[in-house]
C-alpha positions in Angstrom: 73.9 113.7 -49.4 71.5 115.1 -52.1 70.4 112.4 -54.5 73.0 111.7 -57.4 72.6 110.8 -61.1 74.3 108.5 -62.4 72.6 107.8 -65.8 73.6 110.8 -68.3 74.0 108.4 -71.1 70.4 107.5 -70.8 69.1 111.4 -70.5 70.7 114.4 -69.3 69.6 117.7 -67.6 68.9 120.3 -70.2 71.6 122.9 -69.6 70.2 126.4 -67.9 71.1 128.3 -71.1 69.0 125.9 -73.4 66.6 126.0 -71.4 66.6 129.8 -71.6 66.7 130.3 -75.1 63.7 128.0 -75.7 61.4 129.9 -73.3 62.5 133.3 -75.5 61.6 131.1 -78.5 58.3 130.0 -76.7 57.4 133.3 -75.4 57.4 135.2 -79.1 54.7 134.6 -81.4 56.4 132.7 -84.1 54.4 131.1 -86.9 55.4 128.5 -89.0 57.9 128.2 -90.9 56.3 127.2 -94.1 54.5 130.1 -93.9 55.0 133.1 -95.9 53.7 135.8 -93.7 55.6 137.8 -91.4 55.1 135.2 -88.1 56.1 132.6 -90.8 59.3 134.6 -91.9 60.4 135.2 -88.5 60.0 131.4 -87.8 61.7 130.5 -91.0 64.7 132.5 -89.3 64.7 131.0 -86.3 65.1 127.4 -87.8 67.8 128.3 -90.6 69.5 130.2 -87.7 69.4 126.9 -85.8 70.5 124.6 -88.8 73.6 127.1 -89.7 74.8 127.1 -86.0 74.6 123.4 -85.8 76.2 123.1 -89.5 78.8 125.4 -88.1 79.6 123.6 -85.2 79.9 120.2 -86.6 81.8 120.9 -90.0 79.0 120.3 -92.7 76.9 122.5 -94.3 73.3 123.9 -93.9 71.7 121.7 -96.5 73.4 118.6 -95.3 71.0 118.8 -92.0 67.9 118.0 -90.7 66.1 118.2 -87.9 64.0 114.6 -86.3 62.3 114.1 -84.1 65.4 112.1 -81.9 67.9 109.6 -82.2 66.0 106.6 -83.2 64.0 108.7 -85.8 67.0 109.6 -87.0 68.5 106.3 -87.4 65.3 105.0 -88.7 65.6 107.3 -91.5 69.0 106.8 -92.4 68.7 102.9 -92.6 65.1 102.8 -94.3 66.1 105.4 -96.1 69.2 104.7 -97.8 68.7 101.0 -97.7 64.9 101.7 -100.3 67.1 104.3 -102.0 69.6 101.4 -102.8 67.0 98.8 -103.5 65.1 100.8 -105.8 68.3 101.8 -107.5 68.8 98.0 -107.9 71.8 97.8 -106.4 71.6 95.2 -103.6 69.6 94.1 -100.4 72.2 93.0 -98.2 73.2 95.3 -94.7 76.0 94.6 -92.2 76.0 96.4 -88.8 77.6 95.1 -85.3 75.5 92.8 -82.4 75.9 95.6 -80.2 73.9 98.5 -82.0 71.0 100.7 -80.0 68.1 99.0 -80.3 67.0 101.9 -83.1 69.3 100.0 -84.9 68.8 96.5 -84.5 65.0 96.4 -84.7 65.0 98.5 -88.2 67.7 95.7 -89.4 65.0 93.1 -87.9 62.1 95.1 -90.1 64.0 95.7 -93.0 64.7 91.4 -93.0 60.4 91.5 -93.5 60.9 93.2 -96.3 63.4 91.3 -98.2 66.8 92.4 -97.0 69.8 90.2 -95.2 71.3 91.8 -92.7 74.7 90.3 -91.3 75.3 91.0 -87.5 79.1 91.0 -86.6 80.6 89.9 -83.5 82.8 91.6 -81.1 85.3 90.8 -79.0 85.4 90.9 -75.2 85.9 94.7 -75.1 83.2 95.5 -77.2 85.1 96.6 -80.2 84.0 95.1 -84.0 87.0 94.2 -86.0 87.8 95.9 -89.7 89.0 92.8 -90.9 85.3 91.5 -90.0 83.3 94.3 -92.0 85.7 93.8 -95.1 84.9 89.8 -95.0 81.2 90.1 -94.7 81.3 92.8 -97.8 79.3 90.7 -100.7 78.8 92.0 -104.0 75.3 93.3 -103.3 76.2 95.1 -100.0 74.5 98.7 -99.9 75.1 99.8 -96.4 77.4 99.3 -93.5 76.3 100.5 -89.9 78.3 101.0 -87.2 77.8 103.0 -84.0 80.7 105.4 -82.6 80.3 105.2 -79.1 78.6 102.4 -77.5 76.0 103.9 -75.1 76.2 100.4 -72.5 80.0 100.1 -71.6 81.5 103.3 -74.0 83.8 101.7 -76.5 84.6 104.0 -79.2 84.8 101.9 -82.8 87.3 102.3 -85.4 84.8 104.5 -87.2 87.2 106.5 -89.8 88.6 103.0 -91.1 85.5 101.0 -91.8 84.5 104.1 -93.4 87.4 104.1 -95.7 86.2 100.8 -96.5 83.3 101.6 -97.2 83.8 104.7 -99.7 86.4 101.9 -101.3 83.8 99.6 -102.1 81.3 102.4 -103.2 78.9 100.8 -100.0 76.6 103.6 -97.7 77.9 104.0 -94.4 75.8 105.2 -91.4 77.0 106.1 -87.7 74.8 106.1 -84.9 76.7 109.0 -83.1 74.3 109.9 -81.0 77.0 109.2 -77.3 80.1 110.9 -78.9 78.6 114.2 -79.2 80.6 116.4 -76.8 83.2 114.0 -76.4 85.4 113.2 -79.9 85.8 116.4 -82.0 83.5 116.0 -85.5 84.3 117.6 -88.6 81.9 115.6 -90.4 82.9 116.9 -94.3 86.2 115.2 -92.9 85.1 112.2 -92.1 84.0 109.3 -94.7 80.5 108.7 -93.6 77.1 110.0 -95.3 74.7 109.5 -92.5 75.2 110.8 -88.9 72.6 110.2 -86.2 72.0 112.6 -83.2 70.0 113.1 -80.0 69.7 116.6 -78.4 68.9 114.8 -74.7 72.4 113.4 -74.4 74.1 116.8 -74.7 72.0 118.3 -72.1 69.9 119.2 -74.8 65.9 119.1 -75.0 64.3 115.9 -75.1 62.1 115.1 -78.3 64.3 116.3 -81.3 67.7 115.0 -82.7 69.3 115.6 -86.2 70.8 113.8 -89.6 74.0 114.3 -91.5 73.1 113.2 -94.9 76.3 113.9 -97.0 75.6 115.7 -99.9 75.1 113.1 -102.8 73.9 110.5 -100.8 70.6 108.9 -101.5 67.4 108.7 -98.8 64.2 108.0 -99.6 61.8 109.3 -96.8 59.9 107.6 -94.2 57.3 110.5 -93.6 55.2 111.7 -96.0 52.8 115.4 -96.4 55.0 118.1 -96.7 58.5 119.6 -98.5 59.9 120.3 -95.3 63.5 119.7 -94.7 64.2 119.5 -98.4 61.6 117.1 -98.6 63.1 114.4 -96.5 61.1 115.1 -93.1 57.7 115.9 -93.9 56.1 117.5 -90.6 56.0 120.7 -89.2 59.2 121.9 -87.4 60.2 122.1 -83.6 61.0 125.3 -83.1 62.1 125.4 -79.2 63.9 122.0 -79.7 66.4 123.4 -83.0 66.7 126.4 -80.7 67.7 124.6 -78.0 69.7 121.7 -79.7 71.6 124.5 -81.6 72.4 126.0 -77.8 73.3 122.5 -76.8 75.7 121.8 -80.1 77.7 124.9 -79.6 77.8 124.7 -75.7 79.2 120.4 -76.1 81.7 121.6 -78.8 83.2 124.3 -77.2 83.1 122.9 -74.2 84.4 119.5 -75.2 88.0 119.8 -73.7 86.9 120.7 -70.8 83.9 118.4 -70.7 86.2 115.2 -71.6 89.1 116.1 -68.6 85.8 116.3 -66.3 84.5 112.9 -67.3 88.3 111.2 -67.2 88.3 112.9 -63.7 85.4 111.5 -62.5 85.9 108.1 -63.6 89.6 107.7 -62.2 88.0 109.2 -58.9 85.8 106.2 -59.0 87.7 103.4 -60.2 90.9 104.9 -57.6 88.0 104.7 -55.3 86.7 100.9 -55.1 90.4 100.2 -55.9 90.6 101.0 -52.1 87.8 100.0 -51.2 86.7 96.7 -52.8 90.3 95.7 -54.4 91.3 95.4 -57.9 89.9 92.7 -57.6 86.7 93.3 -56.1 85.0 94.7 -59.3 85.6 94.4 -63.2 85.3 97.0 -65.8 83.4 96.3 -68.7 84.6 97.8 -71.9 87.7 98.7 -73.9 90.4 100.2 -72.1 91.8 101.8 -75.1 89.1 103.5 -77.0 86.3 104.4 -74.4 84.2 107.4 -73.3 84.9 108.7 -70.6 81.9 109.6 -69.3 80.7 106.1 -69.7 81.9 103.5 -66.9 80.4 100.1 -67.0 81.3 98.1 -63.9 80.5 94.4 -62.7 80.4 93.2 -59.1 80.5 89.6 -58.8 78.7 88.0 -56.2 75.8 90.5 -56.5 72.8 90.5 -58.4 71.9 94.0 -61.1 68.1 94.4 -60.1 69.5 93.9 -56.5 72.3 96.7 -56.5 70.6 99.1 -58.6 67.0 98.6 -56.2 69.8 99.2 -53.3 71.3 101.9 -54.6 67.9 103.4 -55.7 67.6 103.6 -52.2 70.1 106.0 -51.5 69.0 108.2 -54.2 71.6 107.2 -56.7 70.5 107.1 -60.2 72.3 104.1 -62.0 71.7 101.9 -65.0 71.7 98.3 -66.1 72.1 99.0 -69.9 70.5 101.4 -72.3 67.5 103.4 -71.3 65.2 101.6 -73.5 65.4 98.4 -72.0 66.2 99.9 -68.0 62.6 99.0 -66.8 63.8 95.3 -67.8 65.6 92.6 -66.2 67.2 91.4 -68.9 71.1 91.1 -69.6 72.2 93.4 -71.8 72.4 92.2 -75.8 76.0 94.2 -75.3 77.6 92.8 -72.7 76.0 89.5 -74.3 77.9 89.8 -77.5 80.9 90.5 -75.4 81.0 87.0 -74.1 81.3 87.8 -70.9 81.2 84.7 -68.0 78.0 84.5 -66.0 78.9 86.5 -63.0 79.9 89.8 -64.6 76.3 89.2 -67.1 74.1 89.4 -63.9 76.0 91.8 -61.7 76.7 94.7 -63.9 75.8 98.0 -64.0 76.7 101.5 -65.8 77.2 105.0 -64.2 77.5 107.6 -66.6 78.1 111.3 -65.4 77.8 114.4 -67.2 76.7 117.9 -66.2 76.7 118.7 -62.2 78.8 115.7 -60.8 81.6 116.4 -58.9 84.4 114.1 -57.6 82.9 114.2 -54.1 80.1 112.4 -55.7 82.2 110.2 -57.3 83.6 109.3 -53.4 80.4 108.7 -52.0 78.4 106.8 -54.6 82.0 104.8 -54.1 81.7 104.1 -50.6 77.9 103.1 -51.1 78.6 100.5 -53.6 81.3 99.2 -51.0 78.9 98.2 -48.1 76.4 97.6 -50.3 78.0 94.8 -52.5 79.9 93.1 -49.3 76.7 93.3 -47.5 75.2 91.1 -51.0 78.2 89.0 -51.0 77.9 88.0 -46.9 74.1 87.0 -47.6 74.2 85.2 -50.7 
């Protein structure tokens, strides 16, 4: 068996036809785009041809977009941006988002604390999933923003975005989504939706690495982080990634009209799985992590007790499949995830879990195998420990 990967929600493949249509765009002499020659024109093109697509695709318009350079840039810019806009509009200094952000999240809350702002981090419950009734009680009168991610990228549960954004635009509060693991997955008609900032990532949508985009709803205020140049409305100074809007813009429209299809695949392969060390191991044997409600699909988090993370993961490294301990910022680590921390979970599910995630190219054969790996591998753990 050829190696397997396992670990889409921390990177995934760029898709052949991305990958195409950024060599075309690398190929051509293109200027830049603030350029008003003919080389600048044409690159000028390119990007507004990128930023309409996308637009298109996700139900917003054109001006409502930029281009980052990721998904923590992008949620960087949406919390330092809208929470300076709010503070210099005198209007409050106080944040509330969830213990189980990205990091991108959590460590801007942690920054913007330094500079003068409270930040109250709600709980969740066992499944993951933050309660409404929370983010209305820890509204005070000088809340600005509420941030809350849709998808969460350890163990996939999907939060009750829509309704804490009604809240939200009831209270007159700023509401960002980190949305950078639904992409693909839940349809988006973002001009539907109450929410004025939406983070992305082109990686997790077998886009390029290195570029991402923000939904900043028309009206909304963001002060910006980067500073030198009127690009992107003046709200991302820097000079534009051509290849990487190209190919995001490829990636958008290949995830959204390819999500049916692309969400049956991942509910596939997961059931294959779980069906799998059902036989295997026992219902028993294993627990899943996560709400079994409101989940990705393509995101299965799964604890074995009885054996140590660092021990399955180096085990199963060894037979070339690709697997994950939490998110990819933290998977040269040991430590326990800050998710399945918040969860509350008991001992022996912290320190035996891990998180497949599949995406483009995995089949349920793979699904079968990786399965019967993790079975002798986690009773061989068991008998020696």
């Amino acid at each position: 068996m050829k190696s397997i990967y396992l670990d889409h929600a921390a990177t995934s493949p760029v898709h052949p036809e991305v990958a195409q249509v950024m060599l075309n765009i690398m190929s051509e002499p293109y200027g830049n785009a603030s350029s008003v020659h003919l080389f600048g024109r044409s690159a000028k093109k390119v990007l507004n041809g990128a930023r309409d697509l996308i637009a298109g695709f996700l139900g917003c318009s054109p001006e409502e977009w930029i281009f980052t350079g990721g998904g923590t840039e992008s949620d960087n810019l949406a919390l330092f941006g809208a929470a300076n806009a709010a503070a210099a509009a005198s209007k409050g200094k106080h944040i509330i988002t969830t213990a189980i952000e990205h990091h991108a999240v959590l460590h801007t809350c942690r920054e913007l604390e330094k500079l003068g702002f409270t930040v109250t981090y709600l709980p969740v419950d066992s499944t993951g999933r933050v309660s409404v009734e929370d983010v209305e009680s820890a509204i005070r009168q000088d809340t600005v923003l509420i941030s809350v991610m849709f998808g969460n990228n350890e163990v996939g549960t999907v939060q009750p975005i829509r309704e804490i954004g009604q809240l939200a635009k009831e209270r007159g509060i700023l509401f960002h989504v980190d949305a950078v693991q639904v992409l693909g997955l839940i349809p988006l008609t973002l001009r539907e939706l109450p929410v004025d900032y939406m983070s992305f990532s082109a990686h997790k949508i077998n886009g390029p690495g290195g570029v991402g985009g923000l939904y900043i709803r028309r009206g909304a205020p963001l002060h910006p982080r980067l500073h030198g140049g009127l690009q992107e409305r003046s709200r991302r100074a820097g000079t534009e990634n051509l290849a990487g809007a190209a190919g995001f813009a490829k990636a958008v429209e290949l995830a959204v009209q390819g999500i049916a299809g692309r969400g049956s695949k991942s509910m596939e392969l997961r059931q294959c799985m779980l069906l799998e060390l059902d036989r295997l191991l026992g219902p028993e044997g294993y627990k899943v992590n996560g709400n079994m409600q409101h989940f990705l699909p393509n995101i299965l988090n799964l604890s074995f007790p009885g054996a140590r993370t660092d021990v399955l993961l180096m085990n199963l490294d060894m037979e070339q499949i690709a697997a994950a301990s939490g998110s990819a910022c933290t998977s040269g680590s040991l430590e326990i995830s800050h998710v399945l921390q918040a969860m509350k979970l008991p001992a022996n599910l912290l320190h035996s879990a891990i998180r497949f995630s599949t995406g483009l190219g995995n089949t349920t054969e793979e699904m079968e195998y990786v399965s019967r790996k993790i079975e002798t591998i986690v009773k061989r753990l068991r008998m020696s420990d």
